[in-house]
NUTITOR-871784 format. One record per atom (N, C-alpha, C): x, y, z; residue in one letter. Coordinates in steps of 0.05 Angstrom, whole numbers, padded with zeros to 5 digits, always signed. Example, Ala and Ser with C-alpha at 12.3 -4.5 7.8 and 13.67 -1.06 7.14 Angstrom:
<atoms>
+00264-00114+00156a;+00246-00090+00156a;+00264-00066+00156a;+00257-00045+00142s;+00273-00021+00143s;+00258+00001+00157s;
</atoms>
This chain:
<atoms>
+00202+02163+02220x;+00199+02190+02230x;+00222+02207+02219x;+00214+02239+02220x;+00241+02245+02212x;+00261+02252+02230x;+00285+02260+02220x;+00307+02260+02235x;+00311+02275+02252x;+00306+02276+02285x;+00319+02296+02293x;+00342+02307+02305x;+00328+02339+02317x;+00369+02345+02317x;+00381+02324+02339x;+00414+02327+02340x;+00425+02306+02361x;+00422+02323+02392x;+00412+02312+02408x;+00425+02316+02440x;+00452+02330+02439x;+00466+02341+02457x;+00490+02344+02469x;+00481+02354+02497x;+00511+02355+02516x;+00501+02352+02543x;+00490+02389+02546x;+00498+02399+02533x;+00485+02433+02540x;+00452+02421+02537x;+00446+02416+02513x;+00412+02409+02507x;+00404+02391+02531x;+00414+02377+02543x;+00408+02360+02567x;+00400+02376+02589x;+00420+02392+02598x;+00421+02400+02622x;+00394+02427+02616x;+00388+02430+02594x;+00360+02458+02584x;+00340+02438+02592x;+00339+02417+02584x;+00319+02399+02591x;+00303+02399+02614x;+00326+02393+02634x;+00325+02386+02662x;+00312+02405+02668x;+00332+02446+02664x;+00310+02465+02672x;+00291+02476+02659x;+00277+02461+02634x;+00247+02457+02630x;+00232+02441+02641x;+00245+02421+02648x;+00222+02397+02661x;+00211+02376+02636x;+00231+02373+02616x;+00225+02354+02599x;+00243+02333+02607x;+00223+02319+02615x;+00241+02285+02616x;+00252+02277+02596x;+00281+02259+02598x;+00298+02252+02581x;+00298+02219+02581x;+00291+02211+02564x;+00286+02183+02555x;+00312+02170+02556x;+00322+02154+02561x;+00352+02133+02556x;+00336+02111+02547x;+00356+02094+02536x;+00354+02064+02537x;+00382+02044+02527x;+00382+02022+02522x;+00413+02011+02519x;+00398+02000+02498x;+00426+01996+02483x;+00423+01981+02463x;+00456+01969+02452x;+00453+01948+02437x;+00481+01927+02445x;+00493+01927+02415x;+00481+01936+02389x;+00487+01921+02369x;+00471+01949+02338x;+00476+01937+02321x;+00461+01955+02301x;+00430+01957+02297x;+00416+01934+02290x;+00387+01938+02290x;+00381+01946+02314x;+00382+01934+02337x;+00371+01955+02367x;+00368+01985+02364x;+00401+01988+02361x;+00402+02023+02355x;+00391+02041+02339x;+00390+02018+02323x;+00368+02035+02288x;+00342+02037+02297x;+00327+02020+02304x;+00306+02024+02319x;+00295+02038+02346x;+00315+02045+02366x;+00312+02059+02383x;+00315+02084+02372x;+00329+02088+02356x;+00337+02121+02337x;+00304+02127+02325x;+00299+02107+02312x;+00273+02111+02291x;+00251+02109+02312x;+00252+02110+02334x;+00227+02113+02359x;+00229+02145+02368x;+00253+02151+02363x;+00259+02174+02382x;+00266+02180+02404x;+00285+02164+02413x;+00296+02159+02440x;+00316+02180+02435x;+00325+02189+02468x;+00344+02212+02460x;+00367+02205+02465x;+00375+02195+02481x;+00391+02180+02487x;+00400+02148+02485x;+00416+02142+02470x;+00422+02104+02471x;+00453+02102+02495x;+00449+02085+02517x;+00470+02072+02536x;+00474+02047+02519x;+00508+02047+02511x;+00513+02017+02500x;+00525+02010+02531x;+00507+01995+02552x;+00510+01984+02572x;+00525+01961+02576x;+00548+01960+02594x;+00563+01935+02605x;+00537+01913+02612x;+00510+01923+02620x;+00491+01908+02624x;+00495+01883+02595x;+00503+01887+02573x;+00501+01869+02544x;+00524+01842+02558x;+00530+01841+02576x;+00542+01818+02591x;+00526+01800+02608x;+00500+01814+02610x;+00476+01796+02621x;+00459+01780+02595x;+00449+01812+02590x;+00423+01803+02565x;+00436+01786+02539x;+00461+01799+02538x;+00468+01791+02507x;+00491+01768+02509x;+00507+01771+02530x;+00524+01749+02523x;+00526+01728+02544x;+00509+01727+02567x;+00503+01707+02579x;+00516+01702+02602x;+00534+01722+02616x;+00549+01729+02636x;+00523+01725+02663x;+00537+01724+02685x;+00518+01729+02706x;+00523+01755+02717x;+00548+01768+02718x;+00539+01795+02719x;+00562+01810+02696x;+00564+01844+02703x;+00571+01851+02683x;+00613+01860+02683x;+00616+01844+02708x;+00645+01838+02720x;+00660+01829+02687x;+00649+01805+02678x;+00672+01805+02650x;+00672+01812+02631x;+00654+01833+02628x;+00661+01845+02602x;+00684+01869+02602x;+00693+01865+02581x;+00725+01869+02579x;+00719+01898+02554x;+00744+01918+02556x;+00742+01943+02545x;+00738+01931+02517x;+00755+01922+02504x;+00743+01908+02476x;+00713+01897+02467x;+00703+01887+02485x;+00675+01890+02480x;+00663+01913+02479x;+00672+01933+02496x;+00654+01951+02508x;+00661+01962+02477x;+00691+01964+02457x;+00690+01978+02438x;+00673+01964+02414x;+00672+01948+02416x;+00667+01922+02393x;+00634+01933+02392x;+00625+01931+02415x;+00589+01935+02409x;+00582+01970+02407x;+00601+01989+02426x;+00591+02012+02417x;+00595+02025+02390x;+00619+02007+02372x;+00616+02017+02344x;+00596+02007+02327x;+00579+01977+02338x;+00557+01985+02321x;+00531+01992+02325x;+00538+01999+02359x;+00503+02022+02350x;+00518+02042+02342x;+00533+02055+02336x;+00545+02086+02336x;+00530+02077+02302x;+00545+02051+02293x;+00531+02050+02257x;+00496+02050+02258x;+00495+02043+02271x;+00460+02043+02273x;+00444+02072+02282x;+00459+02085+02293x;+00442+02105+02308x;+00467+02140+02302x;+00461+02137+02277x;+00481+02166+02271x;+00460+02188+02269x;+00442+02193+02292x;+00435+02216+02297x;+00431+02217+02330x;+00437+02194+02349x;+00434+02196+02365x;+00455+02201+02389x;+00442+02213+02408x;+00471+02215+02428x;+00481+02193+02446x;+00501+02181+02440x;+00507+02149+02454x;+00526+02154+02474x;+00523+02141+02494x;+00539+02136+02522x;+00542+02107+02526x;+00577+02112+02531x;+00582+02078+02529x;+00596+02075+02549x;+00594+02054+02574x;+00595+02046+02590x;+00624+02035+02597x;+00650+02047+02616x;+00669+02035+02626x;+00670+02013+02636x;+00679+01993+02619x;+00675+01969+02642x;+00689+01969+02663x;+00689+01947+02687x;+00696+01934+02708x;+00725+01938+02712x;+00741+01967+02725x;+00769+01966+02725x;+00784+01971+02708x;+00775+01993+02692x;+00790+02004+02675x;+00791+02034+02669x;+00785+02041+02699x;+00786+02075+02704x;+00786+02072+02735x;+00800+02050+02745x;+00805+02051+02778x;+00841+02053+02777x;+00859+02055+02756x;+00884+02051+02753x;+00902+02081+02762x;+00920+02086+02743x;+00927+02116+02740x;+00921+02129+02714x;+00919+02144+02720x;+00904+02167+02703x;+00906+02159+02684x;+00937+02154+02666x;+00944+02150+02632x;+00930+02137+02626x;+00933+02104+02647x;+00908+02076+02637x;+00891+02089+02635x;+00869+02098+02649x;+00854+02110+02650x;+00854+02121+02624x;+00861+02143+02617x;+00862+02159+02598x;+00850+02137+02566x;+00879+02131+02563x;+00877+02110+02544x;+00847+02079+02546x;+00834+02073+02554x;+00811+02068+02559x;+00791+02083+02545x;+00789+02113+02566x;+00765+02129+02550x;+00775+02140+02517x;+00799+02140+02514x;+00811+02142+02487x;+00795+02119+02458x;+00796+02096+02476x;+00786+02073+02452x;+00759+02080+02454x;+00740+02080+02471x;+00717+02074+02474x;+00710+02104+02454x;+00723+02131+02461x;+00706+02150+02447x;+00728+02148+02412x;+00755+02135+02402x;+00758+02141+02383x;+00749+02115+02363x;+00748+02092+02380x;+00747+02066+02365x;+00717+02063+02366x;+00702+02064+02391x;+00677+02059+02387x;+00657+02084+02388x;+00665+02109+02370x;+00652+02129+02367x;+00625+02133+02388x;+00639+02131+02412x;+00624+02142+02432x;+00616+02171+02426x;+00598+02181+02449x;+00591+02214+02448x;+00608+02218+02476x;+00606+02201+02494x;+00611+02214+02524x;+00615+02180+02532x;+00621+02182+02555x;+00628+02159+02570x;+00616+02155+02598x;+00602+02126+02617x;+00599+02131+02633x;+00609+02111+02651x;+00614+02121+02685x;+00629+02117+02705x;+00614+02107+02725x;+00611+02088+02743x;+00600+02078+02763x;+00619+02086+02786x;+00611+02097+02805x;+00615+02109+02837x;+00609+02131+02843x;+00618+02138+02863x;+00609+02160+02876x;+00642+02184+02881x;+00643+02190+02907x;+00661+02216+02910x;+00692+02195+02898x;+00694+02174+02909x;+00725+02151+02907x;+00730+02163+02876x;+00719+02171+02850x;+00725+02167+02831x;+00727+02190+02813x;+00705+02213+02833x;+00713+02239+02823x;+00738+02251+02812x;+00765+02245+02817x;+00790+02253+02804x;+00785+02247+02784x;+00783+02227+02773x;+00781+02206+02744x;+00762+02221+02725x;+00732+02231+02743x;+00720+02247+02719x;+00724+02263+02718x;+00741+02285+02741x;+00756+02304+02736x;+00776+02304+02708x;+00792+02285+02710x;+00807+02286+02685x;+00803+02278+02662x;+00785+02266+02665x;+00770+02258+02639x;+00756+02282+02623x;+00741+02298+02636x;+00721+02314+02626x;+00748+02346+02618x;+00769+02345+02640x;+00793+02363+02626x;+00801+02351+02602x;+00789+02331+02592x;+00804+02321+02572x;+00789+02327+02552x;+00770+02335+02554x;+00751+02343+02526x;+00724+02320+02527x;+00727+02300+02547x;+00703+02278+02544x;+00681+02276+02557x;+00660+02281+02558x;+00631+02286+02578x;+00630+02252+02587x;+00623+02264+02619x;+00626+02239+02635x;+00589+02231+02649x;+00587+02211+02650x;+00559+02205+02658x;+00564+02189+02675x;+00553+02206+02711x;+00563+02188+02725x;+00542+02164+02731x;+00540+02142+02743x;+00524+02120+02766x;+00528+02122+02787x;+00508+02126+02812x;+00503+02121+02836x;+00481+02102+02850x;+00482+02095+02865x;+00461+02081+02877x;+00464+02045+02871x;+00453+02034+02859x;+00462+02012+02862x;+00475+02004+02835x;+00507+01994+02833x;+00525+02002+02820x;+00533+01969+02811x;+00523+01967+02793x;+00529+01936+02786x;+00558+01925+02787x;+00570+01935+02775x;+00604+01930+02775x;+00613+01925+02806x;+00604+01934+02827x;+00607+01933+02856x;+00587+01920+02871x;+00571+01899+02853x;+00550+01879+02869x;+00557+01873+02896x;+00581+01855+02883x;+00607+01832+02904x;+00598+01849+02930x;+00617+01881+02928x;+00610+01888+02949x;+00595+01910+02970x;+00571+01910+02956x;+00553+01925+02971x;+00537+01900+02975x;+00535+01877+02970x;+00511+01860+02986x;+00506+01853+02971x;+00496+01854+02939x;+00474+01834+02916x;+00458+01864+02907x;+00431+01860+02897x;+00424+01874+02889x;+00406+01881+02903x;+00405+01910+02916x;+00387+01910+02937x;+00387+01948+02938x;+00364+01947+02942x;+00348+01984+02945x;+00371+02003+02961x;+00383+02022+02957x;+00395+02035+02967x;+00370+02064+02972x;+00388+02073+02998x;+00373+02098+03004x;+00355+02086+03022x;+00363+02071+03033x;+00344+02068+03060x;+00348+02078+03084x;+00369+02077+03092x;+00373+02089+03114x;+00387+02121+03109x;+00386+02132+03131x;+00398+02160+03138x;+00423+02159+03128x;+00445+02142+03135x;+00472+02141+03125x;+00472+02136+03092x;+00453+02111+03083x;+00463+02105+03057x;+00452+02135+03042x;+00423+02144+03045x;+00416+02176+03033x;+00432+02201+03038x;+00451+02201+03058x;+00474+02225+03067x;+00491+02214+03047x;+00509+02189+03041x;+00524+02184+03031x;+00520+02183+02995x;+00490+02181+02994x;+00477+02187+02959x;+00480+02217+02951x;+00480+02227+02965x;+00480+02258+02961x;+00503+02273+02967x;+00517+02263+02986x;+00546+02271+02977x;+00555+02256+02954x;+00554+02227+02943x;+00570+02224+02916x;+00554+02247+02893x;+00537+02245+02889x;+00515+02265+02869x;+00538+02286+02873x;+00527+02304+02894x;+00552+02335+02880x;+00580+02334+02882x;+00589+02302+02894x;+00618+02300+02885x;+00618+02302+02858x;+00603+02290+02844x;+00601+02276+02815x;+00591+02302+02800x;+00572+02322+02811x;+00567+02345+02796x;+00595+02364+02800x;+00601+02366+02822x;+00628+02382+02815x;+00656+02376+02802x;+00660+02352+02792x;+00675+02339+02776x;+00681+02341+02758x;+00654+02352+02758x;+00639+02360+02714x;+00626+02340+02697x;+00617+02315+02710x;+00599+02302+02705x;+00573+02314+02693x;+00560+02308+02671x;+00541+02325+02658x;+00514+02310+02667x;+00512+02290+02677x;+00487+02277+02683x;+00501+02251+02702x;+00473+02247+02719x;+00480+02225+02741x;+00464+02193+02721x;+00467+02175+02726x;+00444+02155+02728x;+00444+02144+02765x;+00419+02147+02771x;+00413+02137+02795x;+00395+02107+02798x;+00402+02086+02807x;+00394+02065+02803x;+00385+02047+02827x;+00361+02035+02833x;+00346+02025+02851x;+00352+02040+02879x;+00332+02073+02879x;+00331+02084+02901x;+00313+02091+02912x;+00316+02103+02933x;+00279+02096+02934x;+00277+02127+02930x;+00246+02129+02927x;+00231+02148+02907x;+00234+02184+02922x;+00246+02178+02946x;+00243+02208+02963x;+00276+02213+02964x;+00295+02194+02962x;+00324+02206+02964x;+00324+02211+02936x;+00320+02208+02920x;+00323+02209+02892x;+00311+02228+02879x;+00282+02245+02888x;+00277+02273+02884x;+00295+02286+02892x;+00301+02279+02926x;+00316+02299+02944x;+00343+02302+02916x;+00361+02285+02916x;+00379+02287+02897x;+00383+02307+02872x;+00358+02300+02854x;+00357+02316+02834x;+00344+02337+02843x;+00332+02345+02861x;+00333+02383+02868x;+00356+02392+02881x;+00377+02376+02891x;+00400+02386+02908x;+00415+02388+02882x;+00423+02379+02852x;+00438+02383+02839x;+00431+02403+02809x;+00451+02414+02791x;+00437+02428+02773x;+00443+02412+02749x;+00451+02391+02738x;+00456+02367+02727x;+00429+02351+02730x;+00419+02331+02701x;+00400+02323+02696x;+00403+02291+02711x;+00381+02288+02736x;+00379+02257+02740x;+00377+02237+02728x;+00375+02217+02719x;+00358+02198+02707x;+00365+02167+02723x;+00333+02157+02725x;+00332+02147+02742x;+00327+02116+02727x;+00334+02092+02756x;+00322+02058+02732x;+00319+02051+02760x;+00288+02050+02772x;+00280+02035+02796x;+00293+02060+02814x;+00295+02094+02802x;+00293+02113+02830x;+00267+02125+02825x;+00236+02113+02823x;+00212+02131+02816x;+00212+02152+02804x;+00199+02165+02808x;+00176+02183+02791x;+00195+02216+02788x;+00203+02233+02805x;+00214+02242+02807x;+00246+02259+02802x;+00248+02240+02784x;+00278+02251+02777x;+00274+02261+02744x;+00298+02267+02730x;+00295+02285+02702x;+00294+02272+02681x;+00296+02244+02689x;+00293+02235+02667x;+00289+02195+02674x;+00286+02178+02656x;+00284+02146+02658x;+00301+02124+02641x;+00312+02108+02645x;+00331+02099+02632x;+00315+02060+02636x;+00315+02052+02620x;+00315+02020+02617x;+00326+02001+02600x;+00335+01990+02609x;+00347+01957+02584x;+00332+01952+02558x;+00342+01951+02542x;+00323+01939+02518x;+00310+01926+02517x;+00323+01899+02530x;+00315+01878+02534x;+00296+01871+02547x;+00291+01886+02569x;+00272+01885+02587x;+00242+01897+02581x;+00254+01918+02560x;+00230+01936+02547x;+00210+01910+02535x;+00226+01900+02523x;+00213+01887+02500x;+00211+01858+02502x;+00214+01850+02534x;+00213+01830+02530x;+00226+01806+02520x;+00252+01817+02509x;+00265+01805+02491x;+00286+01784+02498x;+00287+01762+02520x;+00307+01748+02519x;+00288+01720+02531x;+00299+01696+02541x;+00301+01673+02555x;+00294+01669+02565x;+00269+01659+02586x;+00272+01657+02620x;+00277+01685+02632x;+00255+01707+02623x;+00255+01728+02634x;+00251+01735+02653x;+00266+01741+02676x;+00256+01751+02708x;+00245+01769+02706x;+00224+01772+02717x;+00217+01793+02716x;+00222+01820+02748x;+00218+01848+02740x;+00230+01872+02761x;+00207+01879+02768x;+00206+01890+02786x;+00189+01917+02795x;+00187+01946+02775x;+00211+01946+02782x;+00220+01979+02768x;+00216+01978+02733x;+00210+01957+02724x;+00214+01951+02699x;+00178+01956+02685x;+00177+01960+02667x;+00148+01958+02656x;+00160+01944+02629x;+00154+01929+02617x;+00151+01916+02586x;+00124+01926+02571x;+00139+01931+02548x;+00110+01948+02527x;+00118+01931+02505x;+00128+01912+02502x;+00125+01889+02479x;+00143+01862+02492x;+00129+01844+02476x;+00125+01808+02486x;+00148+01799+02458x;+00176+01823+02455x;+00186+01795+02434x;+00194+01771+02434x;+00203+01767+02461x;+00212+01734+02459x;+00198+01721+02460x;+00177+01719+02469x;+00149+01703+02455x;+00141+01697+02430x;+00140+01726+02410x;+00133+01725+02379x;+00158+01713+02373x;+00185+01712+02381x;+00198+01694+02363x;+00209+01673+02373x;+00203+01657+02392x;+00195+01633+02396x;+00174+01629+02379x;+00149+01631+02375x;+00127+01624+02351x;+00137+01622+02337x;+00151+01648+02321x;+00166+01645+02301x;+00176+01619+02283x;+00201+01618+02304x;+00217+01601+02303x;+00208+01571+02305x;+00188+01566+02318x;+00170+01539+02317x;+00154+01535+02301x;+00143+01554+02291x;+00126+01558+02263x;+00142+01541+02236x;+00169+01554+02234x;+00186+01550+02219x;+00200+01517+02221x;+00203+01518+02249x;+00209+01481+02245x;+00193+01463+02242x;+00164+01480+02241x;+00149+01447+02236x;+00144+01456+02199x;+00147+01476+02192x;+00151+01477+02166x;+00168+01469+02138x;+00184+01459+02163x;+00213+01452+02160x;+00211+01409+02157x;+00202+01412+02176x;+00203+01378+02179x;+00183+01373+02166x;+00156+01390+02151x;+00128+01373+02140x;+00137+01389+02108x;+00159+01390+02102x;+00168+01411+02078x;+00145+01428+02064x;+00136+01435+02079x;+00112+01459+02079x;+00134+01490+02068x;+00159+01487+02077x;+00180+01511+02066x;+00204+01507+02066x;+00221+01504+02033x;+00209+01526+02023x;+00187+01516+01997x;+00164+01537+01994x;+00145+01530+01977x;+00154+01543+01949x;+00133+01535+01929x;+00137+01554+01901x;+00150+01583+01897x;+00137+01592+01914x;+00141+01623+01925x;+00171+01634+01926x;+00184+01614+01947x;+00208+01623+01954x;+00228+01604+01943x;+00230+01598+01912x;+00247+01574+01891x;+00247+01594+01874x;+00284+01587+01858x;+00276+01605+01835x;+00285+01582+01811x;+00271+01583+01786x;+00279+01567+01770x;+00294+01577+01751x;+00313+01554+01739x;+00322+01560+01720x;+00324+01564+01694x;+00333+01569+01665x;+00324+01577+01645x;+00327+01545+01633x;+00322+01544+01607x;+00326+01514+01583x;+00355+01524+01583x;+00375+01541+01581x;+00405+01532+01572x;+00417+01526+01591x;+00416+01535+01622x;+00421+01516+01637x;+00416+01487+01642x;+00383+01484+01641x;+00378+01456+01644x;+00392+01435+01625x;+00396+01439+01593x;+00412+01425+01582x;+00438+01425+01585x;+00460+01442+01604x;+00474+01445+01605x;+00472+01414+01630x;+00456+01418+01647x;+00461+01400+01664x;+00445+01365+01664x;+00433+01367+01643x;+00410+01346+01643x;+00414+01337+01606x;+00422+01359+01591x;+00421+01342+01566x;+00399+01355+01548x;+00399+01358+01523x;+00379+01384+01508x;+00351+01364+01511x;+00353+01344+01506x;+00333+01321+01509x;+00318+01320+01537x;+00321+01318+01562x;+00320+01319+01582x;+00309+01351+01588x;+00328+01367+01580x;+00317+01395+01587x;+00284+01399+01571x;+00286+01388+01552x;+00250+01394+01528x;+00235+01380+01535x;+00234+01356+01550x;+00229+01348+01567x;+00213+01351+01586x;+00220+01372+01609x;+00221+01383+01630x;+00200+01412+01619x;
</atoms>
């Protein structure tokens, strides 16, 4: 397809008051990103989630700022028209400010981020306060906040009760008045989560908050089917079966392998007569 123009958070927030939904998705590495670019996604999250899907973590607690830089420089190589948001890991914007500082420093100079994003609510507002004085667009998380599994309970629906939906909506315009340019809201239920994105002028986007918000965000991985022993979500829809096609794949190939079915004629290259006498003898090579 051809190229289009890049996102920035002004074009975001026009979005929201048109009513064009804004697509997200994550992506961990270069081909992902090349391909989500060449779909037309508007947005790529290089997600602390790549501590589940990609490197086998049980949650996304150890992934360490060096990762976080290591994988957002190569979708940034994969996806140079797209607008990328790369994910703070676990404790490395709960410090003082400078740490702080220095953090969002690597992630937007080392791993050519666009913007950066923050998990909490009002507790963290200073941080994107100073961040965003700093010249860096902040994308906040609310609702259910992976880095804080431990302690809100496991993974479980927020916005159920009266307190947890009073308490969603005050972090929201904590986080809009901060200067946060967009929320991600995550497993809420489908009526605090409109309420939210009409109470704010900042673009929602939602993963398991329904129908209603400005925009939808999902895992790659999950899109596509693409890993191990896939659990499967609710909130999740899959529109392609890859880890299936390459399991076949890949089994195709080992019995091709053991019945030397490959490699065939096709994929051999031969060599000329001055080599072969070089190695066999002029006699041997005429031979042949």
């Amino acid at each position: 397809m051809a190229t289009k123009p890049m996102l920035n958070i002004i074009k975001l927030k026009k979005m929201k008051e048109a009513g064009d939904p804004i697509s997200m998705i994550t992506a961990y590495d270069y081909p992902s990103a090349r391909l989500a670019e060449e779909a037309g996604i508007d947005i790529i999250l290089v997600g602390d989630s790549l501590a589940n899907v990609v490197l086998g973590y049980n949650s996304t607690i150890p992934i360490t700022i060096d990762d976080m830089v290591f994988h957002s420089r190569s979708v940034a190589r994969g996806a140079t028209h797209t607008f990328i948001v790369t994910d703070m890991p676990f404790m490395t914007y709960h410090g003082n400010i400078d740490e702080t500082l220095r953090n969002v420093r690597r992630i937007m100079q080392e791993g050519y981020a666009h913007a950066v994003k923050m998990e909490g609510g009002a507790e963290i507002a200073p941080a994107i306060n100073a961040i965003v004085k700093a010249g860096v667009p902040v994308l906040g998380h609310i609702g259910l906040t992976p880095q804080s599994v431990n302690q809100i309970g496991g993974y479980r629906i927020q916005g159920k009760t009266p307190e947890e939906a009073k308490q969603l909506m005050e972090d929201a315009k904590a986080l809009e008045k901060a200067g946060a340019f967009a929320i991600v809201l995550e497993l809420v239920t489908e009526e605090v989560a409109a309420a939210i994105s009409a109470a704010i002028s900042i673009p929602v986007i939602g993963i398991g908050a329904g129908r209603k918000v400005d925009g939808q965000v999902l895992v790659y991985h999950d899109v596509l089917k693409y890993t191990a022993s896939y659990r499967e979500k609710r909130f999740v829809k899959t529109y392609a079966d890859l880890g299936e096609l390459a399991k076949q794949g890949i089994t195709e190939f080992i019995k091709e392998v053991k019945t030397k079915e490959f490699p065939s004629e096709d994929h051999v290259f031969a060599a000329n007569e001055e080599v072969l006498d070089q190695l066999y003898g002029a006699k041997t090579g005429a031979q042949q």
